[in-house]
C-alpha positions as protocol buffer text, in pm:
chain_id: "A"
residue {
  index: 1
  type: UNK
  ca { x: 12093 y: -763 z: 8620 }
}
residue {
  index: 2
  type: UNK
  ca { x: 11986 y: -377 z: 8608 }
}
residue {
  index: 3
  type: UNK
  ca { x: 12308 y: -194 z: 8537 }
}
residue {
  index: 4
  type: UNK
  ca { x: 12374 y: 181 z: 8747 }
}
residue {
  index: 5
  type: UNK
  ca { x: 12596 y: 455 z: 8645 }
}
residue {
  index: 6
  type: UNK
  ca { x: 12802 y: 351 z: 8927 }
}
residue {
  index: 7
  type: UNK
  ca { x: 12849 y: 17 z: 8759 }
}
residue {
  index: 8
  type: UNK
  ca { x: 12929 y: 134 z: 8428 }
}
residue {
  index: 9
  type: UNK
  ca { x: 13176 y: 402 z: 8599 }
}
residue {
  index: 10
  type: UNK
  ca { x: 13373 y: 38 z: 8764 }
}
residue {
  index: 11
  type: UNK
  ca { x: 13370 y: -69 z: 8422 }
}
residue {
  index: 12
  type: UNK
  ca { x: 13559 y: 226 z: 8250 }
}
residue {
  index: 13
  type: UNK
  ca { x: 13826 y: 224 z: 8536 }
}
residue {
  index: 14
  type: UNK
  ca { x: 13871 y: -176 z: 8488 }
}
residue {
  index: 15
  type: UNK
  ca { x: 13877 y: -176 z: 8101 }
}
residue {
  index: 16
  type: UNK
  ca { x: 14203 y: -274 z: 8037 }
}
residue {
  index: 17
  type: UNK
  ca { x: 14229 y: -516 z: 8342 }
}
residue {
  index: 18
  type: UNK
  ca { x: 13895 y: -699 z: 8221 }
}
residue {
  index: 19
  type: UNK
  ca { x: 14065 y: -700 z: 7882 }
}
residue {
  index: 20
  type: UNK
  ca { x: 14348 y: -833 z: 7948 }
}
residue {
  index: 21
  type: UNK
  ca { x: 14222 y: -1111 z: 8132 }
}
residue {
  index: 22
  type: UNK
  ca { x: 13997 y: -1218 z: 7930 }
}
residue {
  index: 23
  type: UNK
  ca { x: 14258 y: -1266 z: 7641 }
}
residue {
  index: 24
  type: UNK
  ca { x: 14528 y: -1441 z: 7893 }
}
residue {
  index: 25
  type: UNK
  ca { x: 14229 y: -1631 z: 8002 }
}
residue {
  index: 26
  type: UNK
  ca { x: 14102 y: -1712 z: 7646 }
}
residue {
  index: 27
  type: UNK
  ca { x: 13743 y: -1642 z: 7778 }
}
residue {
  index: 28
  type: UNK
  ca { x: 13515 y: -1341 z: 7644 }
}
residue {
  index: 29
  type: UNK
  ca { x: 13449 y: -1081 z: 7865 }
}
residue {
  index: 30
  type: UNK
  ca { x: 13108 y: -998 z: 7698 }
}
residue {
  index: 31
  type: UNK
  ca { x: 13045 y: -627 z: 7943 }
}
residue {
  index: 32
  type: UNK
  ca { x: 13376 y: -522 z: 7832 }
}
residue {
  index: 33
  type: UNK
  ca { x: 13334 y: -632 z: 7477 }
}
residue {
  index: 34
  type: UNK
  ca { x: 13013 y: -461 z: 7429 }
}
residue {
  index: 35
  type: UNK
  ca { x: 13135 y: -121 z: 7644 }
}
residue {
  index: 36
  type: UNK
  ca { x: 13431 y: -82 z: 7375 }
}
residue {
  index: 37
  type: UNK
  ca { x: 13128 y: -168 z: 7114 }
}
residue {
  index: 38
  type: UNK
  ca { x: 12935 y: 134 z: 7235 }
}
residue {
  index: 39
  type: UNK
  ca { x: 13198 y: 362 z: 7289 }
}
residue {
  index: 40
  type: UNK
  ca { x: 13274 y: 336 z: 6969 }
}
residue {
  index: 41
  type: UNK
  ca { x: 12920 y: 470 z: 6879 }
}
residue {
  index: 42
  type: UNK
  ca { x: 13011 y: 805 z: 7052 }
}
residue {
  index: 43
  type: UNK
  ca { x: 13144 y: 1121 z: 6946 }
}
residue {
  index: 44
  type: UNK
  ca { x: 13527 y: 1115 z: 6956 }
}
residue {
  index: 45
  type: UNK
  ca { x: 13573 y: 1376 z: 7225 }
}
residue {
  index: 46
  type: UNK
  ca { x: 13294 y: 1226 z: 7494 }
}
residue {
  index: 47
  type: UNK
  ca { x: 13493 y: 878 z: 7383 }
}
residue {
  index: 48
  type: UNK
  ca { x: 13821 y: 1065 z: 7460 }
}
residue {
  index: 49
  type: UNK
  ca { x: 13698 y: 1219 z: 7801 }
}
residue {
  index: 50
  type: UNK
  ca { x: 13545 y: 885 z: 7929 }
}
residue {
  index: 51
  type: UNK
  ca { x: 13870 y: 701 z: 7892 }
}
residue {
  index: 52
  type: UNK
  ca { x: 14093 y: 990 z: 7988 }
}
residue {
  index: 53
  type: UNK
  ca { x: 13898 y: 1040 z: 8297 }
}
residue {
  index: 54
  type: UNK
  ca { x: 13806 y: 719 z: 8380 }
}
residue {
  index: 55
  type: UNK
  ca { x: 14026 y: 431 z: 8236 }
}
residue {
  index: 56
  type: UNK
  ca { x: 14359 y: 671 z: 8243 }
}
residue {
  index: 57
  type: UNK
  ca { x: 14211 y: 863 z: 8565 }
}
residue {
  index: 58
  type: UNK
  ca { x: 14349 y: 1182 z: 8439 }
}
residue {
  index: 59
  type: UNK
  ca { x: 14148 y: 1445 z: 8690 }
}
residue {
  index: 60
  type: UNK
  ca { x: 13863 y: 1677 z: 8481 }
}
residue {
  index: 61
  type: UNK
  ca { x: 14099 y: 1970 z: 8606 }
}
residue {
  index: 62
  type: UNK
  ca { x: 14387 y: 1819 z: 8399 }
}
residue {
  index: 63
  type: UNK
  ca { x: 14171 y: 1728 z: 8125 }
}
residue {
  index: 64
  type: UNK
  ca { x: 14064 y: 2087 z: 8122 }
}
residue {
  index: 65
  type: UNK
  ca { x: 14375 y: 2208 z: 8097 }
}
residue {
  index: 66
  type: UNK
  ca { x: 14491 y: 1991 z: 7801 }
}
residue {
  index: 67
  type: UNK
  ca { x: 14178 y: 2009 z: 7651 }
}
residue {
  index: 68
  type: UNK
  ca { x: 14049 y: 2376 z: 7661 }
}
residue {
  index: 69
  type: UNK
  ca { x: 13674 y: 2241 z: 7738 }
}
residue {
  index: 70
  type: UNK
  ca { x: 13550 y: 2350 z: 8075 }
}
residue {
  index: 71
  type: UNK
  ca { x: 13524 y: 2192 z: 8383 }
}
residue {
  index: 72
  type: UNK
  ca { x: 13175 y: 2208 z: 8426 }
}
residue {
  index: 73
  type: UNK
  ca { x: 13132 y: 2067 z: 8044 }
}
residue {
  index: 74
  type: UNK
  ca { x: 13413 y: 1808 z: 8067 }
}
residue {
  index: 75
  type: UNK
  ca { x: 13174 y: 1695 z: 8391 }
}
residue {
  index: 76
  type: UNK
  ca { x: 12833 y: 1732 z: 8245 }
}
residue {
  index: 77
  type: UNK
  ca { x: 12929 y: 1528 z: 7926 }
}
residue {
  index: 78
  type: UNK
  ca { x: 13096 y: 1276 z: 8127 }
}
residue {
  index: 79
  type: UNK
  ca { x: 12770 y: 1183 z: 8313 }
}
residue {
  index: 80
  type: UNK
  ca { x: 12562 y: 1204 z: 8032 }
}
residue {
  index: 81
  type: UNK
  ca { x: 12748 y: 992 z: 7816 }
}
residue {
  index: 82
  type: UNK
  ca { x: 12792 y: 749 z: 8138 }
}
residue {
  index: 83
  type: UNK
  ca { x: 12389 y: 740 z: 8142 }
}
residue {
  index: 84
  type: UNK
  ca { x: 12339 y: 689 z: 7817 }
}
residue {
  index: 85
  type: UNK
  ca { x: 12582 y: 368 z: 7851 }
}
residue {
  index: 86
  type: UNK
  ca { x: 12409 y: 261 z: 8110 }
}
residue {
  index: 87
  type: UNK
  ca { x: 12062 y: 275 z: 7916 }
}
residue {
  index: 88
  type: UNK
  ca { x: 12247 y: 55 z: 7638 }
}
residue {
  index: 89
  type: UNK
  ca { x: 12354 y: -206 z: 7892 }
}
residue {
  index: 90
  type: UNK
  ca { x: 11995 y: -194 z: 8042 }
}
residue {
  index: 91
  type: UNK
  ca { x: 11838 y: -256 z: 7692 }
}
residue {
  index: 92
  type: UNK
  ca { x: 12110 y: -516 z: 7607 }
}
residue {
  index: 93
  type: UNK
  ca { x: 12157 y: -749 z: 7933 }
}
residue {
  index: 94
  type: UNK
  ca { x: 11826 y: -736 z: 8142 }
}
residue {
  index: 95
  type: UNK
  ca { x: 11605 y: -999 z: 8129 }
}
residue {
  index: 96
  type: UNK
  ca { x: 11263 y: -1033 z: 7963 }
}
């Protein structure tokens, strides 16, 4: 499979669902698994605005206000950091 931003973006906003069935349904969810792997390989604020913005859909305008980062930076780091995840899946789940 050749993973898009698009799919990585479902991902973030299903986290906890995908997590949480996987452990009720004692059966590894190994996209999930390896997104918290990678997010963990991020700096702690483009962590913090993926799973704000994504996984606890606060808006980039609210995120902006809490945060005192920009709009336009808040949104720019967001898709970078979603391509560079995407880049990791491609590298770690496509096929030879």
């Amino acid at each position: 499979m050749i993973y898009e931003e698009k799919d990585l973006k479902d991902l973030l906003v299903n986290l906890k669902d995908r997590k949480k069935e996987a452990k009720a349904l004692d059966k590894p969810d190994k996209e999930a698994e390896f997104l918290e792997h990678c997010l963990n390989f991020l700096e702690p604020y483009e962590k913090d605005i993926l799973i704000k913005t994504f996984s606890e859909r606060i808006s980039i305008r609210k995120y902006s206000a809490r945060s005192g980062f920009s709009r336009n930076f808040i949104s720019a780091q967001r898709d970078r950091s979603v391509r560079l995840l995407t880049k990791f899946f491609n590298v770690k789940f496509s096929s030879p």
